[in-house]
C-alpha positions in Angstrom: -34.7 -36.8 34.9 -31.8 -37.4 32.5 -31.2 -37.1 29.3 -28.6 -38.3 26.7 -27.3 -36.7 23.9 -25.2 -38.0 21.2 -24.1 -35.0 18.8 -20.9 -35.6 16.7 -20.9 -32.1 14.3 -19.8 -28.7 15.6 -22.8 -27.1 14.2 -25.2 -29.8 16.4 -22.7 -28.9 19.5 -24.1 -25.4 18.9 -28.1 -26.6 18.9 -27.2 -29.1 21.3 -25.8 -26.6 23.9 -29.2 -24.0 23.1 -31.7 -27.4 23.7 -29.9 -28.0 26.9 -30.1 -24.4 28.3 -34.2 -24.7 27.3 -34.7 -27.9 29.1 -32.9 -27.0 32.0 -34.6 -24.0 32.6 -38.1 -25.6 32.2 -37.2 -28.6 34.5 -35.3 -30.4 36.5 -32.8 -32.3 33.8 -29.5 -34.0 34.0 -28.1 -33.9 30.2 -25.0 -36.3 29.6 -23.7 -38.2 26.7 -21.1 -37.0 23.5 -21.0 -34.0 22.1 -18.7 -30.8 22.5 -17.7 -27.5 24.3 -20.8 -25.4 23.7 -22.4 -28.4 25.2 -20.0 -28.8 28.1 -20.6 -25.1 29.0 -24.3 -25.3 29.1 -23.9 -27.8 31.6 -24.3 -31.1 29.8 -21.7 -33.9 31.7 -19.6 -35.3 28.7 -18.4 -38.5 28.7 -16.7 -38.1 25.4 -16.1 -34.8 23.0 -17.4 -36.3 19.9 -17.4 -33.0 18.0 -13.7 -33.5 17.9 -14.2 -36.4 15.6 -16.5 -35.0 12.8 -14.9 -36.6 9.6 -16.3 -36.6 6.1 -14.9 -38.8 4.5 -14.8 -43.2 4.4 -10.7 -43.2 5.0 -11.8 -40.9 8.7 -14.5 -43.4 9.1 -12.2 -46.1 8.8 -9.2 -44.5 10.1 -11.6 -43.9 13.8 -13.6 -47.0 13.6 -12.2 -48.8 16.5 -13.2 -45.7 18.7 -16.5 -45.4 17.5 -17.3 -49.0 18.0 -15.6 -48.2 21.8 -17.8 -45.4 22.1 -21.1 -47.1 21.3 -20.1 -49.6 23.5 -19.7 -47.2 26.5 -23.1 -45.7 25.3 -24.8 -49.2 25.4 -23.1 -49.8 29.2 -24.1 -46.1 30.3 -27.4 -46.7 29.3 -27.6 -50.6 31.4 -26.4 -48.7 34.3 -28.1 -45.5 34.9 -31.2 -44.5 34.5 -32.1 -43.1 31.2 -35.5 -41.2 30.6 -34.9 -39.9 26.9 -31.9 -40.3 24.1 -31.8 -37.1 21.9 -29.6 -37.3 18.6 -28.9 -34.3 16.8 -27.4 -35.2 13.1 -24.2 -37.5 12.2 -26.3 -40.4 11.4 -23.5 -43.0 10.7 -22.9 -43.2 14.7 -26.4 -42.0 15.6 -28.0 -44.9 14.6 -26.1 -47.3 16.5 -26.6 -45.3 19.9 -30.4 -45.3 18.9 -30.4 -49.4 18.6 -28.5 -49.3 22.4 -30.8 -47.0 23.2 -34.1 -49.3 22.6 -32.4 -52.5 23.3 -33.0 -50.9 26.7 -36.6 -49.3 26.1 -34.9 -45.6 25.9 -37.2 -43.3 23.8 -35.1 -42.0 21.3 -36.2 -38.3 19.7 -33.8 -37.3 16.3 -33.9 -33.1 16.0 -32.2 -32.3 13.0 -32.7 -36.1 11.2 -30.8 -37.0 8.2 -32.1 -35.6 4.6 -33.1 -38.8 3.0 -35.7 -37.5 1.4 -32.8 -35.9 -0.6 -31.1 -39.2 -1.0 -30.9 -43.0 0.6 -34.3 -42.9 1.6 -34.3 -46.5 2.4 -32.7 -45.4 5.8 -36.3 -45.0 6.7 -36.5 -48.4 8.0 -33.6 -47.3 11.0 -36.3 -43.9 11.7 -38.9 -46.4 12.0 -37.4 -49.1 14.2 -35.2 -46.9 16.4 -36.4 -43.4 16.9 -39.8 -42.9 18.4 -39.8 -39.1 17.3 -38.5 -37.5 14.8 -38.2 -33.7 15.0 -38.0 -31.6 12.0 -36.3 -28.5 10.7 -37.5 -27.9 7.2 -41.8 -27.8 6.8 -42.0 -30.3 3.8 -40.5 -33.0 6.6 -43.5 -33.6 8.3 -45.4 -35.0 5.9 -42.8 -36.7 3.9 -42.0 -38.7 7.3 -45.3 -39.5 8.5 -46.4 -40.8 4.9 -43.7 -43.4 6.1 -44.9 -44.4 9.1 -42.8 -42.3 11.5 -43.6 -40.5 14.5 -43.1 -36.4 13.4 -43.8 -33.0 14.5 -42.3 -29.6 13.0 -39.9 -27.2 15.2 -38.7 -25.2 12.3 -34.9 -24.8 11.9 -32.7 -23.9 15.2 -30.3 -22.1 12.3 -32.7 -19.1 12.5 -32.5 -19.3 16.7 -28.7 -18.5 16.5 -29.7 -15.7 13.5 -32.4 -13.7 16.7 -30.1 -13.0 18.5 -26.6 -11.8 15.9 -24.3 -9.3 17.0 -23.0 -6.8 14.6 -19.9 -4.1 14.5 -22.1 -1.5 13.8 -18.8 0.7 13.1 -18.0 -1.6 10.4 -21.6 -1.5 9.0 -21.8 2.1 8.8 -18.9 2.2 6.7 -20.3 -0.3 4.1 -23.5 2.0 4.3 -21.7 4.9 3.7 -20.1 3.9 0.5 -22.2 4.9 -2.4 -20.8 1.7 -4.6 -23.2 -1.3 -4.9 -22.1 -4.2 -3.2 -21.4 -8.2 -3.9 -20.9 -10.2 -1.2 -19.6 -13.5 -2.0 -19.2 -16.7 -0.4 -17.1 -19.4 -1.1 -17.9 -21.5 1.8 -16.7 -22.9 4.6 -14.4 -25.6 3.9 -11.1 -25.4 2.3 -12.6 -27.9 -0.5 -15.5 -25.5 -1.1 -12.9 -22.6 -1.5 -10.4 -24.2 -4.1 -13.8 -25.7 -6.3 -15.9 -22.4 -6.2 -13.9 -19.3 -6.0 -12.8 -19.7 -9.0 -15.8 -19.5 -10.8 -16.6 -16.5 -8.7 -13.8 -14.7 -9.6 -14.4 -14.8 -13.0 -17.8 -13.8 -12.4 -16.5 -10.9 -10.6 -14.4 -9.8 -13.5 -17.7 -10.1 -16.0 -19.9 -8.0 -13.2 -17.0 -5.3 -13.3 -17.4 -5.0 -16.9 -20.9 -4.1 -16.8 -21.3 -2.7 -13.8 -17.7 -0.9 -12.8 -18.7 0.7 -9.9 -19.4 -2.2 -8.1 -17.3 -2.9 -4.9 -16.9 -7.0 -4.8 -15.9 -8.4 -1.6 -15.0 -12.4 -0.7 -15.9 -12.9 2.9 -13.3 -15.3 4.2 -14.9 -18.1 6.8 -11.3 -18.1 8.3 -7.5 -16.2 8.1 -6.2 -19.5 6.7 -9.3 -19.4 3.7 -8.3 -15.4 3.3 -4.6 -16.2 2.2 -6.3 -19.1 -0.2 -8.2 -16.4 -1.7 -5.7 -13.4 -1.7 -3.4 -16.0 -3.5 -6.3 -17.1 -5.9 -6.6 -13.2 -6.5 -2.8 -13.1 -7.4 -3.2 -15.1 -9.6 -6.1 -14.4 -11.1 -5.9 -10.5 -11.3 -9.8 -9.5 -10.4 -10.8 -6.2 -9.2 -12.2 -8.0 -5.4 -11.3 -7.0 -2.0 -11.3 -10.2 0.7 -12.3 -10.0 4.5 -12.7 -12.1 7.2 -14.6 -12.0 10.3 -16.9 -9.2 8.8 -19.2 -12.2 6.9 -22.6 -11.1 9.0 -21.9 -7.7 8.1 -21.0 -8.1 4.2 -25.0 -10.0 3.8 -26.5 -7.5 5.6 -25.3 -4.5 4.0 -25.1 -6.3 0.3 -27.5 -5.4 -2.7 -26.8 -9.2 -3.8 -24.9 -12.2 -3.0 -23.4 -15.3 -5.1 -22.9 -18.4 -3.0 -21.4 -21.4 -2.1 -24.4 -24.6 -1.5 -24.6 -24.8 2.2 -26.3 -23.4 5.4 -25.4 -19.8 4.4 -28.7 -20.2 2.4 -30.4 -19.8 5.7 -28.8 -16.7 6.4 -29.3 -15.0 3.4 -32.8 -15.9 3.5 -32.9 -14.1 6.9 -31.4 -10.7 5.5 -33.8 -11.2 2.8 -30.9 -11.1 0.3 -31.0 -12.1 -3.8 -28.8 -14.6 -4.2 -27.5 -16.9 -6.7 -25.8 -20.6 -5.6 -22.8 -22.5 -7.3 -21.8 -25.5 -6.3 -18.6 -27.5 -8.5 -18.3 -30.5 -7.9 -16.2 -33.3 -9.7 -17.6 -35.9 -12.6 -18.3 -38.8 -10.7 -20.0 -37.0 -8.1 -22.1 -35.4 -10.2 -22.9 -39.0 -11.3 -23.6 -39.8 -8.6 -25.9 -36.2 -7.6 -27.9 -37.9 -10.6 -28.7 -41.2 -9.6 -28.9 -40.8 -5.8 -30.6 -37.3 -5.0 -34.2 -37.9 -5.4 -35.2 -33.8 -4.3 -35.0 -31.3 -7.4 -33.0 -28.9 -5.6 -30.0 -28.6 -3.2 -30.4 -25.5 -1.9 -32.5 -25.8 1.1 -34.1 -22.1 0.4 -35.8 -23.6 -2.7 -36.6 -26.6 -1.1 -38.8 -24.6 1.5 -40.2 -22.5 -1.0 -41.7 -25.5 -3.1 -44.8 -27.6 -2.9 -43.0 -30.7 -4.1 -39.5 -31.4 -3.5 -39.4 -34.6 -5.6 -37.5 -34.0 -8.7 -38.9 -34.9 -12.0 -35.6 -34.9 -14.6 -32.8 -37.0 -14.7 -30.4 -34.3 -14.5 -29.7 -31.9 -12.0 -32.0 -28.8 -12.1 -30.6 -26.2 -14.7 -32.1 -22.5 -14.0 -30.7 -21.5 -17.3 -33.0 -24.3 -19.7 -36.0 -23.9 -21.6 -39.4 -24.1 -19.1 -37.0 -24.2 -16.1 -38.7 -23.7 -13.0 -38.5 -20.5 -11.4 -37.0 -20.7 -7.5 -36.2 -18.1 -4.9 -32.3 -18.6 -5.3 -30.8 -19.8 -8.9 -28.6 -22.3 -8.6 -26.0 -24.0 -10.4 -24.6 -27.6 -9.5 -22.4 -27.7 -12.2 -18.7 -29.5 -12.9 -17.8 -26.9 -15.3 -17.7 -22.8 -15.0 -21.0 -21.0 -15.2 -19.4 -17.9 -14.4 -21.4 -16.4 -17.5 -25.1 -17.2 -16.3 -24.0 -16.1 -13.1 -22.5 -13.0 -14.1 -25.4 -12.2 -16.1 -28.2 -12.7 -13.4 -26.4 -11.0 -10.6 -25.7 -8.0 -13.5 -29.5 -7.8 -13.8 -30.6 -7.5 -10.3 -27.4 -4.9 -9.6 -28.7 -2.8 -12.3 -32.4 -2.7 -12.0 -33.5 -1.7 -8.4 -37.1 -3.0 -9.9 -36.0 -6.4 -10.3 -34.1 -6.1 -7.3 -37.1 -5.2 -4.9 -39.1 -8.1 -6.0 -36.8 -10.5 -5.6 -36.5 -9.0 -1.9 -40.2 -9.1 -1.6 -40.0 -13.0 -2.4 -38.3 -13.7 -0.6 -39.5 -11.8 2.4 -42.7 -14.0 2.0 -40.7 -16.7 2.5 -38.9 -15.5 5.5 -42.4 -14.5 7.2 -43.1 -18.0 6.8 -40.2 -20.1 7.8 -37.4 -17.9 9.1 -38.5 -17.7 12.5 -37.1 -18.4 15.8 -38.2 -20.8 18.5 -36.7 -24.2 16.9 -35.5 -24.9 20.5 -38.1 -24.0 22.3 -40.5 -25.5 20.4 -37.8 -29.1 20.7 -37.3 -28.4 24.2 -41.4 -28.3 25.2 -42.3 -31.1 22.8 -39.3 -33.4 24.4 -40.5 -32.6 27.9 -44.2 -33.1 26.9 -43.4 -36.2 26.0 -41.8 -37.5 29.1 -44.6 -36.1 31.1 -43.2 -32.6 31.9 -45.3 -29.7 31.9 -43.9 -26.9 30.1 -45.0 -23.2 29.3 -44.2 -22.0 26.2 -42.6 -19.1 25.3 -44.2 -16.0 23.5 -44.1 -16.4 19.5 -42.2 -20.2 20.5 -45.0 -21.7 18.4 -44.9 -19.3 15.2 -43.1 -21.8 12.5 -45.7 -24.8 13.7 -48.5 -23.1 13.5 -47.8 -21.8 9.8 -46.9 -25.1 8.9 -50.5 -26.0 10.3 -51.9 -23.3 8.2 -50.2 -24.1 5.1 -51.4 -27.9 5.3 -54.9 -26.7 6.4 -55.0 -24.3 3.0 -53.4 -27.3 0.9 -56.9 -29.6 2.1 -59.0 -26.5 1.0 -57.5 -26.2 -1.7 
């Protein structure tokens, strides 16, 4: 049997390479296609290293296009050649739908595991989900329904984010050391892009400097993503004269050991659902994107945490969701999409939870709930088995593989008795 993948961002190289090692080990598959090292090393035979190429932005796009077009070309002659039993895409949607059309012009069943989020925004990319890809395979639970209501082939596997979480190494050297200083700690997080740094560590510094004032035994550290991003923010410190220490390569750590957290929009969300941490989001982001957040993103928040947490995702204002204004809903992590400096609201939050232990502890216990829920591993196995089922493989799953479906089954069961 073989299988092709098509997976153009670093973090799908990393899911790619885990759903390979799970459907080689349950049968007897050949997995080719694009994609990247971690793929390469689980034994997937690349015929180019798309990973290499992730780009962002339309001048990349543009900049690349002749390659692309090259590449889905190649696709399209690989799959008229050989014998192709299933196409798997994992995320960059822009190339991933052309190798889905190649893919059925040669009646290729195409499964998408980690889909694009248009119920977030350009949702009239359904019509490519429905023409193209015969199954689509979700990581967040509100998915399912959302995709079938719209004619598409879905099933929930939960989110493979929490996989790579199971099985996180720690220096436990370095944790005991954060455990053994009596201070209360702030972990924050200014993302992973050198973008993300320069628009929100800003506002986190002077957030840092309100926290000190109120609470001056707190020890406020910046976990760097990178050495490069720990020199941005030792020189933003320079300048800036804050009372915060920065690390790098300690980030797991600095959320584990934590009392509470303020960052950047992203995947790190995930995580510090996982460690169960209170946490507050800022996001900065220029005028005319902010515009544009208003009349494109259809879900009410962009923090996939309260996404999960919320019976409807659709959002209801024009505006983007404000935790600070009168009858504001209440979500697991405030957050702040802003183009300005909240620095005050966030200060003032974090400030609260820091000094009352109370407040503290029940935020935990929300968002523990939450966790029990949703932040569960076996998003691969549960892709892995469903793929194989479908091409008429016989698979046994793994103990607990099937936890995140079946409380998704619950949930929707309770929602009908309800």
């Amino acid at each position: 049997m073989r299988i092709f993948f098509s997976v153009g961002e670093p973090s799908g190289d990393l899911h790619g390479a885990n759903l390979i090692r799970r459907l080689t080990s349950q049968a007897d598959v050949q997995c080719v296609g694009f994609g990247g090292p971690k793929m390469q090393e689980a034994g997937c035979e690349l015929k180019f290293e798309l990973t290499s190429m992730a780009v962002m932005f339309i001048a990349e796009v543009l900049k690349n296009v002749r390659l692309f077009f090259r590449l889905i070309g190649d696709a399209d002659k690989y799959f008229a050649e050989n014998k192709v039993d299933a196409v798997v895409l994992i995320d960059y949607p822009g190339f991933n739908w052309w190798i889905a059309r190649k893919a059925k012009k040669h009646g290729i069943p195409v499964f998408y595991y980690g889909v694009p989020q248009m119920w977030a925004w350009a949702s009239w990319r359904i019509r490519k989900i429905r023409k193209f890809v015969d199954h689509v395979l979700c990581k967040l639970p509100f998915e399912v329904e959302w995709f079938k209501e719209r004619g598409c082939q879905a099933t929930f596997v939960g989110h493979p984010y929490f996989d790579q979480l199971a099985h996180q190494t720690y220096d436990e050297d370095f944790l005991n050391k954060l455990a053994s200083d009596q201070r209360p700690l702030l972990t924050l997080l200014p993302g992973s892009r050198n973008q993300e740094v320069k628009n929100v560590l800003p506002i986190l510094l002077d957030t840092a400097s309100i926290v000190k004032q109120s609470v001056p035994n707190c020890r406020i550290v910046v976990a760097s993503y990178n050495e490069k991003q720990q020199a941005m923010a030792d020189q933003m410190l320079a300048e800036h004269g804050a009372d915060v220490e920065t690390m790098v390569d300690h980030t797991p750590e600095l959320m584990k050991s934590a009392q509470v957290c303020i960052a950047c929009s992203g995947s790190v969300s995930m995580e510090l659902l996982h460690y169960r941490k209170p946490t507050i989001i800022v996001f900065k982001v220029k005028r005319w994107v902010m515009w544009a957040q208003v009349v494109l993103l259809k879900a009410k928040f962009i923090t996939l945490v309260n996404l999960m947490a919320t019976s409807d995702i659709k959002k209801k204002t024009w505006g983007p969701y404000d935790p600070d204004a009168k009858g504001a809903e209440d979500v697991v992590m405030p957050e702040y999409l802003t183009t300005g400096n909240p620095s005050a609201s966030v200060a003032a939050r974090a400030i609260r939870w820091l000094n009352n232990e109370g407040l503290r502890a029940a935020k935990e216990a929300e968002l523990d709930v939450l966790a029990s829920r949703f932040a569960i591993a076996g998003a691969t196995d549960q892709a892995a088995d469903y793929i194989l089922r479908q091409l008429g493989v016989s698979t046994i799953p793994l103990p607990g593989s099937g936890k995140a479906a079946d409380q998704l089954a619950a949930d929707a069961e309770s929602r009908k008795s309800a």
